[in-house]
FIFITI-134148 format. One record per atom (N, C-alpha, C): x, y, z. Coordinates in steps of 0.001 Angstrom, whole numbers, plus 500000, padded with zeros to 6 digits. Layout:
<atoms>
XYZ...
</atoms>
This chain:
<atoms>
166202095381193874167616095212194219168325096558194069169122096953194861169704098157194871171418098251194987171927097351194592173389097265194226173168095633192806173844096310192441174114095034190795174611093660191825175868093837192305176704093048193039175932091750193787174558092204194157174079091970195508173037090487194534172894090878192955172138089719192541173496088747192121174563089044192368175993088182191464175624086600192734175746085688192150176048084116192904177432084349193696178608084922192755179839084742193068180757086215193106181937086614193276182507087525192578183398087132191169183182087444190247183322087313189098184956088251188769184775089250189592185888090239189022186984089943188924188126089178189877189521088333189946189550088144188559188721087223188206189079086173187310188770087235185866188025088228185908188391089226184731189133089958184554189886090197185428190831090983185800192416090076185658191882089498185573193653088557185004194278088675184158195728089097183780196384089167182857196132087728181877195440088010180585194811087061180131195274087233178335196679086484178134197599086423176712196035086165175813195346085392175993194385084561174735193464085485174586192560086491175750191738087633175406191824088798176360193129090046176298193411090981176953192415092020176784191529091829176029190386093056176075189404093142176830189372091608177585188292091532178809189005092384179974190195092304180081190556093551181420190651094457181070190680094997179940190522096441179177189166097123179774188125096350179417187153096755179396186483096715180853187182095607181498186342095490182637186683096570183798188324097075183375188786098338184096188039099551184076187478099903182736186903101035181838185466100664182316184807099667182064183283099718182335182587099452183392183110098553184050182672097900185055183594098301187046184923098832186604185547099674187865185935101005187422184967101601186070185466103233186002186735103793186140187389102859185653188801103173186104189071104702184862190068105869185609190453106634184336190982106577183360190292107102182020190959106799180853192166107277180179192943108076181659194281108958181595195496108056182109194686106981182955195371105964183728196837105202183271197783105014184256198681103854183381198122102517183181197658102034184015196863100554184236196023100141183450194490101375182808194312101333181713195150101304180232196267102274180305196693102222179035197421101027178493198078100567179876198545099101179515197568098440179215196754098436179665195497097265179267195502097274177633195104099072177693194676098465175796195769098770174970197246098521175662198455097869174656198088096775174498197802096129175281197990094435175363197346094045174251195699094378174151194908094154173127195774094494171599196507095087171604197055095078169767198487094148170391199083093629171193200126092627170580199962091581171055198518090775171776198237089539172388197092089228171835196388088075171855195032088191171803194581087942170129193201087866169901192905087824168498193304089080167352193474090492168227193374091539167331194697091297166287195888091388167022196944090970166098196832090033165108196469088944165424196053088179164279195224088209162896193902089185162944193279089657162354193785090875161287194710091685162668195520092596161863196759092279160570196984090844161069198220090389160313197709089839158891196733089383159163195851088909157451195594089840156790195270091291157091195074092531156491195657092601155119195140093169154364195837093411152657196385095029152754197982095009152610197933096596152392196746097751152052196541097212151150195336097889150787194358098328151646194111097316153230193223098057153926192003096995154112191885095658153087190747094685152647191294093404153602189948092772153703191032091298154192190062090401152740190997089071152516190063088086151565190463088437150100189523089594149845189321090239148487188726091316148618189035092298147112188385093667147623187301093633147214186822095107147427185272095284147243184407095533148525183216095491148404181896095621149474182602094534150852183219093707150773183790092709151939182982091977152707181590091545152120180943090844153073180824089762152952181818089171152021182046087650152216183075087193151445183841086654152348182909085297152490182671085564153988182063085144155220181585085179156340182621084154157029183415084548158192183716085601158719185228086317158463185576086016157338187358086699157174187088087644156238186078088347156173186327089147155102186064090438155712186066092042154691186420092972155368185204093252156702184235093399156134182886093759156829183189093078157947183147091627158335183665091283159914184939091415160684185560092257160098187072092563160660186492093855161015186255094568160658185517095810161306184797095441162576183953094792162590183050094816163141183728093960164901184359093176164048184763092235165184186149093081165826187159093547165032187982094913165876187347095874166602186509096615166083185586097296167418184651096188168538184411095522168166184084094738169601185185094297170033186381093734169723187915093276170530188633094827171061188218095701170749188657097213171647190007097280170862190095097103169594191245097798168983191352099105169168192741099512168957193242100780169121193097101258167426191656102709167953191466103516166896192261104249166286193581104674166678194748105849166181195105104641165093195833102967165499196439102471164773196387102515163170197223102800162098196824103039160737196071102005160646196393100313160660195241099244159650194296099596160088194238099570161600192668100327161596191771101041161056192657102330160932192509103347160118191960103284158472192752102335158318192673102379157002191743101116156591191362100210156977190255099141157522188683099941157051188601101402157848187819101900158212187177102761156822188308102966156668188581104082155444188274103255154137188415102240154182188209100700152930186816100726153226185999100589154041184708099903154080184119101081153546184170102686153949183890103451153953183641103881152286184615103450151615184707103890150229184661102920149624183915101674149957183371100302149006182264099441149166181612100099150629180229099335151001179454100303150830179240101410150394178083102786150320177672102505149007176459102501148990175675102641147294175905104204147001174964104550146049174804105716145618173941106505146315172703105597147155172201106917148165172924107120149314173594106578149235174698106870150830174789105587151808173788104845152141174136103823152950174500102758152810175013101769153453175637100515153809174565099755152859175340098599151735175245097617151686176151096257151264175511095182150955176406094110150836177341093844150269176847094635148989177402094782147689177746095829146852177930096913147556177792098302146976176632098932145851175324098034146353174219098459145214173266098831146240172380099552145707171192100496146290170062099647146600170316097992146325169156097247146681169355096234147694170611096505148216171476096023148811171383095809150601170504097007150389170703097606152036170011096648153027170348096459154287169446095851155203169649096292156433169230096035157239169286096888158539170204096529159513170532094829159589171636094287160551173042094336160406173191094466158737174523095171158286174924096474158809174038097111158241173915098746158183174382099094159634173703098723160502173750098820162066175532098478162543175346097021162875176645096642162559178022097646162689178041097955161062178962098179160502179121100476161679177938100660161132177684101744161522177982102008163389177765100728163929178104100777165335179938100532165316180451099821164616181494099567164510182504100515164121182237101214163256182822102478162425182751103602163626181716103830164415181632104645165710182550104605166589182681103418166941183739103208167971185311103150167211185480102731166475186797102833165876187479104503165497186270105273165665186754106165165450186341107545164563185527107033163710185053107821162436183643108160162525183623108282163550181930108975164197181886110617163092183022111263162907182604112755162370183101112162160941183041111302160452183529111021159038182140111542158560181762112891157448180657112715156326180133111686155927180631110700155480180273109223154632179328108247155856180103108503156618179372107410157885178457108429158113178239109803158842176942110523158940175826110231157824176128110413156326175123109941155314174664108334155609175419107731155776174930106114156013173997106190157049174267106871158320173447106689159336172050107696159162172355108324158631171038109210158105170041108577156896170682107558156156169667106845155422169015105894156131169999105128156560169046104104157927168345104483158312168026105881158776167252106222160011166026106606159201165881107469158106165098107489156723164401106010156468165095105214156364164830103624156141163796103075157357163826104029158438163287103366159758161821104265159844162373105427159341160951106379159217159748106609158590160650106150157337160507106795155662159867107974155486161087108916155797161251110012155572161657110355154096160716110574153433161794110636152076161740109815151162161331108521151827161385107559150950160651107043150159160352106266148708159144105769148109159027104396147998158084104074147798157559102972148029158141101870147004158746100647147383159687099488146640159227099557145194157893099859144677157505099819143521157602100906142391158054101968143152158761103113142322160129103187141870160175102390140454161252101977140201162051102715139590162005103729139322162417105061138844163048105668139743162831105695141254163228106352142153164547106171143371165741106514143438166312105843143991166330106012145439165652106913146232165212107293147328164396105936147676163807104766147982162845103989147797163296103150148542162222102138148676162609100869149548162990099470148451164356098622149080164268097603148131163628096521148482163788095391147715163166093706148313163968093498149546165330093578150077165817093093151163165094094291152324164825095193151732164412096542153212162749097068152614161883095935152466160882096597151816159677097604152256159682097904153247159178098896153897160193100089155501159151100621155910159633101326157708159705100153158491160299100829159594160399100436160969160896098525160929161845098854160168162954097249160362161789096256159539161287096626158692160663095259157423162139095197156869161980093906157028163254092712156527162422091993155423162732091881154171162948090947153050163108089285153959164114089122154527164291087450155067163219087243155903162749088336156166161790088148157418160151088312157212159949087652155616158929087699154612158182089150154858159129090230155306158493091822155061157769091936156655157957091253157248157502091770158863159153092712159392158436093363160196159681094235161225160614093078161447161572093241161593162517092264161975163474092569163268163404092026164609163976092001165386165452092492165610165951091434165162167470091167165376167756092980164184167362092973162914167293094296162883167397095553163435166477095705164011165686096682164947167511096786166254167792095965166528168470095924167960169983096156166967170366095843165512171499096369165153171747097820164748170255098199164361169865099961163691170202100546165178169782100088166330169438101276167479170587101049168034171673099874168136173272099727168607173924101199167482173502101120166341174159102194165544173529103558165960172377103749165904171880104796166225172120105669167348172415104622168263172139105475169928173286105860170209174708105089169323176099105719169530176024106915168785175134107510167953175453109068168036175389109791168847176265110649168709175977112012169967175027112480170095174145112984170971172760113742170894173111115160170011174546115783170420174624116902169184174821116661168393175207115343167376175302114948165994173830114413165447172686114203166015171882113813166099170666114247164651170419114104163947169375114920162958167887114286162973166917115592163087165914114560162998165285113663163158165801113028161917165063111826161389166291110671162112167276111049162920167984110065163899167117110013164926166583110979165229165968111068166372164912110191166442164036110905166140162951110227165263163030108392164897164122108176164681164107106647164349164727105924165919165339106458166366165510106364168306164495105845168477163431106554168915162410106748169351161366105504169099161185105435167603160551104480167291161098102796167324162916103299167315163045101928167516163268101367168838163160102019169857163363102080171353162045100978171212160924102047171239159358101503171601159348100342170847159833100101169551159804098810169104159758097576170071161931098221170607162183096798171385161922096562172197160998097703173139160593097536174690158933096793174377158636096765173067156791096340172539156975094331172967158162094030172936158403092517173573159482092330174407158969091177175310159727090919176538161561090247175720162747090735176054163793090220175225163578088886175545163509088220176802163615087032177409162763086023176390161683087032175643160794085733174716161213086001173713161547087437173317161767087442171500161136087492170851159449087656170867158644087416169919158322088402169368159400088987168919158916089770167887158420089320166589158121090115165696157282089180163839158470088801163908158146087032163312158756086466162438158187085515161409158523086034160470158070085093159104157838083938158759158910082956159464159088081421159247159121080716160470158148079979160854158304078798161522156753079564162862156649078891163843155853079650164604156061079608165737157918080118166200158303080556167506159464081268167028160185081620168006161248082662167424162677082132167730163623082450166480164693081912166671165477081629167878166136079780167644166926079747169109167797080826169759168440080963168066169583082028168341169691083631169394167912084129169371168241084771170383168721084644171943168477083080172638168563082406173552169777082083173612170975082075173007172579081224173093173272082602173175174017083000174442174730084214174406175878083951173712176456084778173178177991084274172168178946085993172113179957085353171582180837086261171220181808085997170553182271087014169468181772088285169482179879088164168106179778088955168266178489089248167538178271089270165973177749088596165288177847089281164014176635089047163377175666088832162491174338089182162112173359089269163110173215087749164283172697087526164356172484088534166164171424088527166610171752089606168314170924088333169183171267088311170382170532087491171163170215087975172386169514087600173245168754088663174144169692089485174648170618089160175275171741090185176138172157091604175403172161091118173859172510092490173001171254093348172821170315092721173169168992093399173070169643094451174392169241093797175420169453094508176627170412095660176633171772094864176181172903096165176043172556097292175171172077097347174010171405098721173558170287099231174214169465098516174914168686099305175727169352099600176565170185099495177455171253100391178326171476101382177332172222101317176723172990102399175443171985103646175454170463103419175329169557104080174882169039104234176538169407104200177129169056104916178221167986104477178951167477103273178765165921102405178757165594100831179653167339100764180579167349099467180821166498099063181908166088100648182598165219100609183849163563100782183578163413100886182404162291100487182016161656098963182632160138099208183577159938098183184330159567096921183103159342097060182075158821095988181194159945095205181197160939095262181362162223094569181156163029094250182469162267093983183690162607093386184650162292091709184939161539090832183844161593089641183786162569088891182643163357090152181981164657090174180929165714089854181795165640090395182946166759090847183592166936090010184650165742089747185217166042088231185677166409086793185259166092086928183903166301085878183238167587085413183059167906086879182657169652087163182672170322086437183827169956086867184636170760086663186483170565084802186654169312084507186066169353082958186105170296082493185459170859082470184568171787082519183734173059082160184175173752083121185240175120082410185817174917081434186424176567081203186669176926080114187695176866080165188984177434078945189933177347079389191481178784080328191886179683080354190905180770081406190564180375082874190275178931083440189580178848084383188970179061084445187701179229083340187042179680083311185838179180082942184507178925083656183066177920082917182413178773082535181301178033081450180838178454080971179713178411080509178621179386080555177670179365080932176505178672080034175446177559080247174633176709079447174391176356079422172920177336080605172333176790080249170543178449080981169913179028080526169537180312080632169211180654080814167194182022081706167015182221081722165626183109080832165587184483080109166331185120079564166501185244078390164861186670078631164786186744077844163173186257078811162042185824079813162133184811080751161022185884082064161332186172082537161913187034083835162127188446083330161688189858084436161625190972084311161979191481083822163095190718084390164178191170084245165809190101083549166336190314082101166824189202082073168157188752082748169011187828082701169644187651083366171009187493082577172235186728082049172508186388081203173869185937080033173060185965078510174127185006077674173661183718077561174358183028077523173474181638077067173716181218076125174898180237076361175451179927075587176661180421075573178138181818076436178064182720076668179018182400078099179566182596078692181190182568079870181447182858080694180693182241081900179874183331083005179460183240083832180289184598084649179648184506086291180539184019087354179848184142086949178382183203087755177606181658088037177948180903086903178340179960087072178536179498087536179811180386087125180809180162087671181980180449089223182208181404089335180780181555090754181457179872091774180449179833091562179441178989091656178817177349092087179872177407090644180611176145090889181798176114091633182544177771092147183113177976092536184072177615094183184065177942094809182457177726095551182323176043096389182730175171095248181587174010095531181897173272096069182961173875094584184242173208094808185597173904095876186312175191096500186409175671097706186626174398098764186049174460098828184686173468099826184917171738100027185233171637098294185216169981098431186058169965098772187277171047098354187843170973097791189512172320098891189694172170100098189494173119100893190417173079101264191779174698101103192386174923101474193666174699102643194461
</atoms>
């Protein structure tokens, strides 16, 4: 196929493109990603006003604690989903505006209460703490909001990538050592603790969402280096099956199969896909029965829908479940834009 457009059922774009009070970040984005519109533009800039005084972001913003915390302070990763760690995470996927102070200072909170003592992301601000779908996460989130040249976030993303290599690192049983692997991260290349110490998938696809948003000139090493290996990881299985190791049961979670939004531990095939775009890899032929799978997926509209939801668990709803989204459509839309360019 040689135009994206040409696999769509329907045209999809109208209806993303609508001045839309309940989620204004789908025309934000769909201006910016999907019609290249300029980011000097008036049409754009209105767009991403809208997103801070319509929509879920305001709402999220309004629970905020001076302080910068939502819930309670500390590490913020729970309770699941109002606490700080998913307000981050879920403001950079709703396309908040990075200048805004809560933002700012949102950013600046996680920054100086989720880092252990070797530098990276965990749950709890302890060194045994760490895991890879957080780490990622948070680290993809903190990118886009803004604090890509923050020191603190460079050290976080440089232990991950250490964590992916083990560069440096000693082995979980060197207990003396704080360079080391813990029970939740007990070995390289995405061993997950939940994931009885096999590589862990959904892992793997939150480290390389964090990873691949570095700049190639901010890049060190052992970033590189963990690219690389976690690329080949996710291209080593078809997304459409998922079978990557898993520990418990003997098929692989539904959850990669239910597209949803917005995202938070868990990734399901489409987010697979979207970091392999990110990483430059979506035209990789192994991942052309991914990509069809995808396209089966819409409607006779063009439209896909929304199939694993936080709804009731956040501040802000987003879409309901079972119904067209535009989140997700725009989400796809992205992808096949960049498999299937014009």
């Amino acid at each position: 196929m040689t135009d994206w457009k040409a696999g769509l059922n329907g045209d999809p774009l109208p209806w993303l493109l609508e001045s839309d009070t309940t989620q204004p970040s789908v025309r934000y984005f769909t201006l910016r990603d999907i019609l290249d519109i300029d980011e000097n533009s008036v049409e754009l800039k209105e767009a991403q006003r809208a997103i801070m005084s319509t929509g879920p972001v305001p709402v999220i913003l309004d629970a905020q604690e001076k302080e910068g915390y939502w819930m309670k302070p500390g590490a913020g990763y729970s309770p699941k989903y109002r606490s700080t760690v998913w307000q981050i995470i879920f403001l950079a996927q709703l396309g908040a505006d990075t200048t805004d102070r809560r933002v700012q200072a949102a950013g600046d909170y996680i920054l100086s209460h989720a880092i252990a003592k070797h530098g990276g992301f965990t749950y709890n601000g302890t060194s045994s703490a760490f895991i890879h779908c957080l780490a990622g996460n948070l680290g993809a989130a903190l990118i886009d909001l803004g604090f890509a040249n923050d020191p603190r976030l460079m050290t976080a993303l440089e232990w991950q990538a250490r964590m992916i290599t083990g560069a440096g690192i000693a082995d979980s049983e060197d207990k003396d050592i704080l360079d080391r692997y813990y029970a939740y991260t007990p070995g390289p290349l995405f061993a997950c603790g939940p994931n009885m110490g096999l590589p862990c998938g959904w892992g793997a696809v939150k480290a390389m969402l964090a990873l691949g948003k570095v700049p190639p000139s901010s890049r060190t090493g052992n970033i590189s280096t963990a690219i690389e290996q976690g690329t080949e990881f996710l291209l080593s299985r078809d997304p459409a099956i998922a079978d990557y190791p898993f520990g418990r049961g003997d098929k692989p979670s539904s959850s990669w199969f239910k597209l949803g939004y917005p995202i938070g531990y868990v990734a399901d095939m489409l987010q697979n896909l979207e970091v392999l775009t990110l990483l430059g890899r979506i035209n990789d032929p192994r991942l052309a029965h991914s990509l069809e799978f995808l396209q089966s997926k819409q409607d006779s509209l063009g439209r896909w829908k929304m199939e694993y939801s936080l709804n009731g668990k956040m501040w802000a709803d987003i879409e309901k479940k079972g119904l067209p989204s535009k989140w997700i459509t725009l989400r796809a839309l992205r992808v096949l834009k960049a498999a299937y360019p014009q």
